[in-house]
C-alpha positions as CSV (number, residue, x, y, z in Angstrom):
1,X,230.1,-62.9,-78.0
2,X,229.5,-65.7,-75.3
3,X,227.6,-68.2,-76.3
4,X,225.5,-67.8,-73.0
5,X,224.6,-64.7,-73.7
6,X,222.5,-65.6,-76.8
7,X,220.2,-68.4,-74.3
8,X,217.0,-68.2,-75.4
9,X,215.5,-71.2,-73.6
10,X,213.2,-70.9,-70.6
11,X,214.4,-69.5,-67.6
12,X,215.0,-72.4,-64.5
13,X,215.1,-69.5,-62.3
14,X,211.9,-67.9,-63.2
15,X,209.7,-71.2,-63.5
16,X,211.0,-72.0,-60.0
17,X,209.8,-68.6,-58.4
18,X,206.4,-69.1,-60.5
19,X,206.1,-72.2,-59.3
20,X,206.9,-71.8,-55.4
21,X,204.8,-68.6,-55.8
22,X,201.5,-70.1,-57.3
23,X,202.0,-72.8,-54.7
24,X,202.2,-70.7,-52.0
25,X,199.6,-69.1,-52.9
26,X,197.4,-71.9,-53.4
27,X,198.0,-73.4,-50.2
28,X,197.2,-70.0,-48.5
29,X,193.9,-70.0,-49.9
30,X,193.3,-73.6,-49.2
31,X,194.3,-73.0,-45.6
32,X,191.8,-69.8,-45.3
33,X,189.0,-71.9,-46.7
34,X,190.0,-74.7,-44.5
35,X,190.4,-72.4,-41.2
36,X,186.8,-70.5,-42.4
37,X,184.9,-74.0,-42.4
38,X,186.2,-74.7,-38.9
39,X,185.3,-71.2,-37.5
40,X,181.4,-71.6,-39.3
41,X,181.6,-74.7,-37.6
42,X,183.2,-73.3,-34.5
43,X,180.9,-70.3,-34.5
44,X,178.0,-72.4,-34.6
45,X,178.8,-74.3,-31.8
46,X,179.4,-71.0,-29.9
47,X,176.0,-69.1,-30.9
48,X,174.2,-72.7,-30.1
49,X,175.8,-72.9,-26.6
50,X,175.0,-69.1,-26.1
51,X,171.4,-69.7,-26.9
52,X,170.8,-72.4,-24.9
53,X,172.5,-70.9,-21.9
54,X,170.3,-67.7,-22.6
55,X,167.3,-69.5,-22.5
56,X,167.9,-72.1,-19.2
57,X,169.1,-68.5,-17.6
58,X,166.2,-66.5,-18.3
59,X,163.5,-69.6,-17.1
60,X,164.3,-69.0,-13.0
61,X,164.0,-65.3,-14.0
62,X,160.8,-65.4,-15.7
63,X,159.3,-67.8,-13.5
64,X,160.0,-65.5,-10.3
65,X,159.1,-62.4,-12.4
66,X,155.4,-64.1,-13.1
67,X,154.8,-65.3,-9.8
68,X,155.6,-61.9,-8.3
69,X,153.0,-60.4,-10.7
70,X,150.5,-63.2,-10.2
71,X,150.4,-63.9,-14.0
72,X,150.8,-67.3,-13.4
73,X,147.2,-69.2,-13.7
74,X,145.5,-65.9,-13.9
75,X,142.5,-65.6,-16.1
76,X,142.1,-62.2,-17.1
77,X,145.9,-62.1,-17.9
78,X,146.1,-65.2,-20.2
79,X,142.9,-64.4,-21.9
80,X,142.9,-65.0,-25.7
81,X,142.3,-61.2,-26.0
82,X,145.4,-60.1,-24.0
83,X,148.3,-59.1,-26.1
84,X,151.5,-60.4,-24.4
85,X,154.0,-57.8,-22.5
86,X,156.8,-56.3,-23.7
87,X,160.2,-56.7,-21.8
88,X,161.5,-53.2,-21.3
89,X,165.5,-53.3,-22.1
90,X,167.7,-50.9,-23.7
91,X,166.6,-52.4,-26.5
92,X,163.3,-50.8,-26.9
93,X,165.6,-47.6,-27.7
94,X,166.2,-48.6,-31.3
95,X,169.2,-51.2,-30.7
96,X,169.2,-53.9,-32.6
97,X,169.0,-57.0,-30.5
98,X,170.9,-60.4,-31.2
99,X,168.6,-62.7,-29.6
100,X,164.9,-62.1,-29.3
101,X,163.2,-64.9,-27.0
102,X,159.2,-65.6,-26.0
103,X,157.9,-67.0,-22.8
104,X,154.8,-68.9,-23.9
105,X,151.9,-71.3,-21.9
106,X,151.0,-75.0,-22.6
107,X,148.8,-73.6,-24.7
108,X,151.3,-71.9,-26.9
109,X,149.7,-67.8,-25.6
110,X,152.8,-65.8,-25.4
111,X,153.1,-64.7,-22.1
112,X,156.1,-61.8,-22.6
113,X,158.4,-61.3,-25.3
114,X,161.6,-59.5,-26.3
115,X,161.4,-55.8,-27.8
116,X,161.7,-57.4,-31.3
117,X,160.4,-60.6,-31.2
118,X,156.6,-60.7,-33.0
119,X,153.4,-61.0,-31.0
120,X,152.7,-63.7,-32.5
121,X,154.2,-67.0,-31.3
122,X,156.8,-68.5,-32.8
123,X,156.2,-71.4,-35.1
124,X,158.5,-73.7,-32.9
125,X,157.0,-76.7,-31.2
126,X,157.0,-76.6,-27.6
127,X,159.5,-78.7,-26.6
128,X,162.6,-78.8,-24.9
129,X,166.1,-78.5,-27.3
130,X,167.1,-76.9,-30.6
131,X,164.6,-76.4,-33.4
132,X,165.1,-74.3,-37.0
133,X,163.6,-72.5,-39.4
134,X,165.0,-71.2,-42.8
135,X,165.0,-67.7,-40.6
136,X,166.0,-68.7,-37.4
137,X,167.8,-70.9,-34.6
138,X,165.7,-71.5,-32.1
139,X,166.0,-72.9,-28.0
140,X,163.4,-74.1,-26.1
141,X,164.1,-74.1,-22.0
142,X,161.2,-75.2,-20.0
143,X,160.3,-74.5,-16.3
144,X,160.6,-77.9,-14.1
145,X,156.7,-77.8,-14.0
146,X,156.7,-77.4,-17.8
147,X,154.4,-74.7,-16.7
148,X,156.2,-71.7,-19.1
149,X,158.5,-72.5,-22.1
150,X,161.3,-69.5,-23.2
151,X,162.0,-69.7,-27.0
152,X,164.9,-67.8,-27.7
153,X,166.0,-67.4,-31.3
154,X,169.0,-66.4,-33.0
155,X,168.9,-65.3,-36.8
156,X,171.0,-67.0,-39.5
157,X,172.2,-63.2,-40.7
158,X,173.6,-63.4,-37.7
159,X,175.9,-65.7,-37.8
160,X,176.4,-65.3,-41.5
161,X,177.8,-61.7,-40.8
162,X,180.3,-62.9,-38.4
163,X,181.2,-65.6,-41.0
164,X,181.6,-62.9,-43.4
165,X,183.6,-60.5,-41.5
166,X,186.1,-63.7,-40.0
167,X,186.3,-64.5,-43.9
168,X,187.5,-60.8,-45.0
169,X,189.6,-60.5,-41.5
170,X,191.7,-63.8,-43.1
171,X,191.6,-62.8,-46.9
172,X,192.7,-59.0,-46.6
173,X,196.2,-59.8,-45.1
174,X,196.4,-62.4,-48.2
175,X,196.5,-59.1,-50.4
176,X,199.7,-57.7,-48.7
177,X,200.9,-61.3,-47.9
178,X,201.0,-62.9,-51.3
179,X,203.4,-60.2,-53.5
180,X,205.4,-59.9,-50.1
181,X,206.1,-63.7,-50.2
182,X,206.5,-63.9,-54.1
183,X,209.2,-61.1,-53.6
184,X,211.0,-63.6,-50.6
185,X,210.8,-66.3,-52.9
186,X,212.4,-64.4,-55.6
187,X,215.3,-63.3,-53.2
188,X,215.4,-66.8,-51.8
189,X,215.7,-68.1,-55.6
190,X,217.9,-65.4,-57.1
191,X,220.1,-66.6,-53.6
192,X,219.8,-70.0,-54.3
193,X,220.8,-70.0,-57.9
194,X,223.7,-67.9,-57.5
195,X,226.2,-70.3,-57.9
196,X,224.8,-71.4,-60.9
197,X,225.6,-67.9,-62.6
198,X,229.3,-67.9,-60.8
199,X,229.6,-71.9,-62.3
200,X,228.2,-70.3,-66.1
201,X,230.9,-67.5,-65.4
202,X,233.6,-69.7,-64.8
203,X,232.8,-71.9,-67.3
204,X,232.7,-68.9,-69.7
205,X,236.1,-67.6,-68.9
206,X,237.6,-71.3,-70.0
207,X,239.6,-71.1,-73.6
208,X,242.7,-72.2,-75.2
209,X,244.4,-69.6,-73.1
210,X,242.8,-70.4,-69.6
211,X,242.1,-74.1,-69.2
212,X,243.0,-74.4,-65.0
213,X,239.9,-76.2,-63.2
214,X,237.2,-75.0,-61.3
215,X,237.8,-75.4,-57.2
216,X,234.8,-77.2,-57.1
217,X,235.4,-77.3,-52.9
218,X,233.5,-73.9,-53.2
219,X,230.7,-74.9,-55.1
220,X,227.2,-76.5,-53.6
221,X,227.1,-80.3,-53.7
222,X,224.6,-80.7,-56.0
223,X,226.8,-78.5,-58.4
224,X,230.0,-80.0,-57.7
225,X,229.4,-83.1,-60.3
226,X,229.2,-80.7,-62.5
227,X,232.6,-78.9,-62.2
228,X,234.1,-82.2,-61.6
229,X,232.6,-83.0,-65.3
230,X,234.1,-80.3,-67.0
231,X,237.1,-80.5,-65.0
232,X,237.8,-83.5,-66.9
233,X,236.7,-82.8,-70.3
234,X,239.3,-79.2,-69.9
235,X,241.8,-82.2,-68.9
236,X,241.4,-84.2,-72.1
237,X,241.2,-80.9,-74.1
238,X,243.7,-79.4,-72.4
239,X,245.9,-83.0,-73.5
240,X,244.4,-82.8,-77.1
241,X,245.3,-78.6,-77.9
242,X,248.8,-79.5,-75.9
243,X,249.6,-82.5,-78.2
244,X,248.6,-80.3,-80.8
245,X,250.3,-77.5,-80.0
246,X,253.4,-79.2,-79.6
247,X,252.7,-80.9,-82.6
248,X,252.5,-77.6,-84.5
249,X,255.6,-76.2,-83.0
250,X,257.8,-79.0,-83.9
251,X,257.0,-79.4,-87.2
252,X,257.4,-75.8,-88.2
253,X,260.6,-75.7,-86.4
254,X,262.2,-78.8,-87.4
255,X,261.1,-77.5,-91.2
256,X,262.9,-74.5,-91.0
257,X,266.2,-75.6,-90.9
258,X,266.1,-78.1,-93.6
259,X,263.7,-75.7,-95.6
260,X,266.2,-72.8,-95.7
261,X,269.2,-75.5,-96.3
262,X,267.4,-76.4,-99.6
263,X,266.5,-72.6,-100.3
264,X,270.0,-71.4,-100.4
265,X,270.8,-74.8,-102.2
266,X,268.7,-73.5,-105.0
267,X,269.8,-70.1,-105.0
268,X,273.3,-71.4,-105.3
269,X,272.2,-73.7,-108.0
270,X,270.4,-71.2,-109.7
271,X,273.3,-68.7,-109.8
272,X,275.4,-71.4,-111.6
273,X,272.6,-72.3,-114.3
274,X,273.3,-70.4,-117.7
275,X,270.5,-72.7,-119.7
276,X,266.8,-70.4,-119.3
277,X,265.1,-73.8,-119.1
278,X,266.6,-75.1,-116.1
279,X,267.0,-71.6,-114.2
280,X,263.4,-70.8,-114.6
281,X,263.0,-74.6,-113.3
282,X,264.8,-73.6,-110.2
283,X,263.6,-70.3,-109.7
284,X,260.1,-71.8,-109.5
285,X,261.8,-74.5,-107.0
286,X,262.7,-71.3,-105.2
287,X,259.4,-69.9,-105.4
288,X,258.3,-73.3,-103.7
289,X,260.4,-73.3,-101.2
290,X,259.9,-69.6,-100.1
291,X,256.3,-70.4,-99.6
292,X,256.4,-73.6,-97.6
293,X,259.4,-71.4,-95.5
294,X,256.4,-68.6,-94.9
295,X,254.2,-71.3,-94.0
296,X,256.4,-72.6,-91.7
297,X,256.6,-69.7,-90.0
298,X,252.8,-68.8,-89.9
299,X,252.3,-72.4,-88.0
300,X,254.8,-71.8,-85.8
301,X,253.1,-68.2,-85.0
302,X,249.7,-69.6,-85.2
303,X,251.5,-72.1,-82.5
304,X,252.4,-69.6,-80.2
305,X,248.9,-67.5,-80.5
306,X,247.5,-70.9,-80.0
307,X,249.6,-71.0,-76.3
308,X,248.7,-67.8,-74.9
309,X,251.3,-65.6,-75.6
310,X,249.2,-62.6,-75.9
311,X,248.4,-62.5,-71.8
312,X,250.5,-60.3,-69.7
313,X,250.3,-58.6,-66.6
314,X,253.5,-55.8,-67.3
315,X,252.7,-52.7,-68.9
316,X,254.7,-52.7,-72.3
317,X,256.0,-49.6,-74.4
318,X,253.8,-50.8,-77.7
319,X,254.8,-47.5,-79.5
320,X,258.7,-48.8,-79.2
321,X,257.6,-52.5,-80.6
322,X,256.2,-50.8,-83.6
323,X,258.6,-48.3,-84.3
324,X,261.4,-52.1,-84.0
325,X,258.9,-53.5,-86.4
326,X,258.7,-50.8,-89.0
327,X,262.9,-50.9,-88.9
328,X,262.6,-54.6,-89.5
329,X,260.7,-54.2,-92.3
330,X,262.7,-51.1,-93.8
331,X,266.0,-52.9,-93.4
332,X,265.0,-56.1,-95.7
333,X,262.9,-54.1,-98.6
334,X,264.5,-53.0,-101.6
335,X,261.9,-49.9,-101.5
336,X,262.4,-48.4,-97.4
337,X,259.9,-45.2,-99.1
338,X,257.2,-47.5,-99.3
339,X,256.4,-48.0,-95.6
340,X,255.6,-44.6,-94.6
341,X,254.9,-44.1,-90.5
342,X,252.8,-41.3,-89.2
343,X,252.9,-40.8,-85.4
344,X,251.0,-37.9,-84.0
345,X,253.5,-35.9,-81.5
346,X,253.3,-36.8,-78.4
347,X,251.4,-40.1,-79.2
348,X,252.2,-43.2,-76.7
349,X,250.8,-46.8,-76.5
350,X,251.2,-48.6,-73.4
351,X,249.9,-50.5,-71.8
352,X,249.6,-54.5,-69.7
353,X,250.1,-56.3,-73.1
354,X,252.4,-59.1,-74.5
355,X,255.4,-57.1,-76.8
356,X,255.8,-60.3,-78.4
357,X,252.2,-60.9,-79.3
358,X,252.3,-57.0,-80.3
359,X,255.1,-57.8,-82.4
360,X,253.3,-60.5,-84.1
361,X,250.4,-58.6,-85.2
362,X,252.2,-55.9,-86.4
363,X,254.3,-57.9,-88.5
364,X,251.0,-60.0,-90.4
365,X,249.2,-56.7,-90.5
366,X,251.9,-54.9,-92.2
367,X,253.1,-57.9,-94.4
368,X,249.8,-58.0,-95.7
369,X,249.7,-54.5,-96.7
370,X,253.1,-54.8,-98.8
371,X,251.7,-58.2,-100.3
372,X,247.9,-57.6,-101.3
373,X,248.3,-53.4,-101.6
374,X,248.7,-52.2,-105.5
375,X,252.4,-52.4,-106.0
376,X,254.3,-49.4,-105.9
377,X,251.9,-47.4,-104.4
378,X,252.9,-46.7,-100.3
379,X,251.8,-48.6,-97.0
380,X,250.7,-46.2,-94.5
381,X,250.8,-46.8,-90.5
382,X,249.1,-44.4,-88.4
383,X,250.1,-44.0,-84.0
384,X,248.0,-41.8,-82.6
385,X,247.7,-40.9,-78.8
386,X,244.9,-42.6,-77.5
387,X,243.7,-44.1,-80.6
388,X,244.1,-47.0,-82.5
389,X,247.2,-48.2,-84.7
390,X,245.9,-48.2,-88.3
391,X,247.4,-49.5,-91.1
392,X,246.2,-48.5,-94.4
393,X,247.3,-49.6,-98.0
394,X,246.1,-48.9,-101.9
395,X,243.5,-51.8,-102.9
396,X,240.5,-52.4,-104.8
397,X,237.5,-52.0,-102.5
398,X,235.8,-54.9,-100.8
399,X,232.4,-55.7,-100.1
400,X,231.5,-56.5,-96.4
401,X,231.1,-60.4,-97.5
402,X,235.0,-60.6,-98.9
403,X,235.8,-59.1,-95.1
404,X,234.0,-61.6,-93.3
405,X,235.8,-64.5,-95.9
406,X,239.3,-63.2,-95.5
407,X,239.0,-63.7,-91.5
408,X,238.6,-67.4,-92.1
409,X,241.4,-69.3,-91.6
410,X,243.3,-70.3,-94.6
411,X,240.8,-67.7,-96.8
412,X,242.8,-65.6,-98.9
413,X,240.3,-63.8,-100.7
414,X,240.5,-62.3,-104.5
415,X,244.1,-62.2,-105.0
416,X,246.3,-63.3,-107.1
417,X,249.5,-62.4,-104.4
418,X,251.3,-65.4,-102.4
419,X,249.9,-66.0,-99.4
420,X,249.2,-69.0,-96.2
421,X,245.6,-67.0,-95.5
422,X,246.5,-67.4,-91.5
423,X,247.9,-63.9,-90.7
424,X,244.5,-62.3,-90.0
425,X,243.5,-66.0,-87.7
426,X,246.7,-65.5,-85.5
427,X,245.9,-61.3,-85.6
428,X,242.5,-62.4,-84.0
429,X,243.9,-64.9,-81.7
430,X,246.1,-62.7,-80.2
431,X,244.3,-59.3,-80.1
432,X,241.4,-61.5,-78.4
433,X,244.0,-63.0,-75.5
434,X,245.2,-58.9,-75.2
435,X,241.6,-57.9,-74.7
436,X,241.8,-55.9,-78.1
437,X,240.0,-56.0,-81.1
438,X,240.5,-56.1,-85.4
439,X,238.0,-53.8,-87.4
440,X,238.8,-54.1,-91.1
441,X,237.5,-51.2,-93.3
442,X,237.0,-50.9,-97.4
443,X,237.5,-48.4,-98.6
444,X,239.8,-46.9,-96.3
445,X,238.6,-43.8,-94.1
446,X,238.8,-41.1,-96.3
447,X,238.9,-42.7,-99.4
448,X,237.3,-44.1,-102.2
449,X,239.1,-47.4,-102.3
450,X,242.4,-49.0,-100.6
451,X,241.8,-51.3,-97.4
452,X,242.4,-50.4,-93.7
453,X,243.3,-52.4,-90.8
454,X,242.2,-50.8,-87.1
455,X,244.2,-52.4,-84.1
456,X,241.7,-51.8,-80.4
457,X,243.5,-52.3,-77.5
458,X,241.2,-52.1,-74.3
């Protein structure tokens, strides 16, 4: 599993599209409360101009009206008894009306007033300019004679209401406007931050197997310091695994030859001993040597796995590798009936893998069958057509914490057999480069005890 797959940390991505997107949002609002204290202000300025232009307009026409009439200076008309006239506009049908305005005397009578202004005068001093109450805004135009003064007057609801609407005509779209600009920031973001995920990837796919460097040419500037880093630590690893490698490799080979020179030295040796001391000496000399010689030739695999060897781009005939294998094995054991193979009919294994890598698990799989497996009883190996290779032998049934130990490298487990404990390391090296997996069962499938090894190959 890839270690970026278990992240648990908090998401960059996420806090950045949280943050943009309560940012936004707050500087929305604080623009709409911004533009709604300009339009109050902007609205007053604009009812105040109206009224006053409404009043100086209806003085001339008030005046005229008056003197045509004869109300002007005429007793019985501006008696304190006299209830002031009504202007008749389409607002005496029931309209509501936006300004209501009096025309009063110097001595405050009110001459005529609007359909809904009150009969009695306004509370407004009579004087030219603007003038308030808690109700209402209030003009004062005067007559060059300052004969007749028009109070017009313009109610705070008024211009509350048109506050109110402007305020809900700028906060509605906000509804719509804010998940619509959360969902562009995500897209934006998830855009953004894509070649993060394509660098993570990249990085991901880097092993002992596949240590080229990243073309950091493709990547965004602030991300190429990044690839350049890694570039150079995959050049010191790559220096460190090679030196190792080689390391490795030349040991176990140059310990082959002088290794087998001293094994058949002893052999020789011990065929020419007759005193039991000294040939049980030298068989355990022989014994010695036969180990370090399997040794040497599990470094020198573990070498190879180490390299790569196990990619390939051919298709391979893996049913012909194993049935070469199983012949191998037949010709050098003193027991061929042992190794039984069971290959359904028809059953084929091919596919775009390394024969040598195949080789190589085969050969550690099966070895440790004959070696750990109750002696004398068989080692099975199972082909079947589409399915996995399995290789099951007679053993005393493990517990799941004795399978995860014997995967270790240099584990051997609870046996008493010879052994170098790397043949399952270098199976799992290899099957990972071939895409392929190991599953290790105990007890075997179908059975109440042995041990069974399941080769995957994608």
């Amino acid at each position: 599993m890839s270690l970026f797959s278990r992240a648990t940390g908090p998401s960059m991505t996420r806090r950045l599209i949280l943050s943009l997107t309560f940012a936004m949002t707050f500087l929305w609002l604080l623009a709409v409360g911004l533009g709604l204290v300009v339009m109050e202000e902007e609205l007053a300025e604009i009812f105040d101009g109206t009224l006053q232009d409404t009043a100086e307009r209806l003085v001339p026409l008030v005046v005229d009206d008056l003197e045509h009439r004869g109300m002007l200076g005429a007793p019985s008309d501006n008696s304190p008894g006299a209830a002031p006239q009504q202007l008749q506009t389409a607002s005496s049908s029931g309209d509501h009306e936006y300004l209501i305005y009096q025309v009063r005397d110097p001595s405050g009578r009110v001459l005529i007033r609007s359909h809904d202004a009150p009969e009695q005068a306004f509370g407004t001093p009579l004087k030219a300019g603007f003038w308030k109450n808690a109700t209402y805004q209030f003009y004062t135009a005067t007559s060059e004679d300052r004969r007749i003064f028009v109070q017009v007057a313009d109610a705070f609801e008024n211009r509350e209401e048109a506050v109110r609407e402007g305020a809900i005509a700028l906060f509605l779209p906000l509804i719509l406007l804010i998940p619509v600009s959360g969902m562009m920031i995500w897209l934006v973001v998830r855009r953004a931050v894509r070649p993060v995920g394509e660098l993570r990837r990249e990085i991901e796919t880097k092993d002992g197997g596949n240590m080229e460097p990243i073309d950091a040419s493709i990547l965004p500037r602030e991300l190429q310091p990044i690839a350049v880093s890694v570039n150079l630590l995959m050049t010191r690893l790559r220096t460190a695994l090679d030196a190792e490698r080689e390391f490795t490799s030349n040991s176990a080979h140059e310990l082959r030859t002088p290794i087998a020179g001293a094994l058949a030295q002893t052999q020789m040796l011990i065929a020419e001993l007759t005193d039991s001391p000294s040939r049980h000496r030298a068989g355990q000399i022989e014994a010695s040597l036969t180990r370090l010689s399997h040794l040497a030739e599990k470094l020198l695999q573990l070498s190879r796995a180490e390299a790569g060897i196990g990619i390939a781009d051919k298709p391979a005939d893996l049913g012909r590798i194993l049935e070469m294998v199983l012949t191998d094995f037949w010709r050098g054991m003193a027991n061929p009936s042992r190794l039984i193979f069971h290959r359904a009919p028809g059953a084929q294994l091919t596919g775009p893998f390394s024969e040598d890598a195949f080789a190589i698990v085969l050969r550690n799989l099966i070895e440790n069958a004959l070696v750990h497996g109750r002696p004398g009883e068989p080692v099975e190996v199972f082909l079947e057509d589409g399915g996995p290779v399995r290789i099951v032998n007679a053993a005393p049934a493990m517990t799941e914490a004795d399978l995860a130990s014997i995967r270790r490298r240099f584990s051997r487990g609870k046996t008493e057999a010879a052994g170098s404990g790397l043949g399952l390391s270098i199976v799992e090296r290899l099957l990972g480069q071939m895409n392929g997996r190991l599953q290790l069962l105990s007890p075997a499938s179908g059975r109440n005890d042995g041990f069974e090894a399941r080769i995957f190959l994608a």
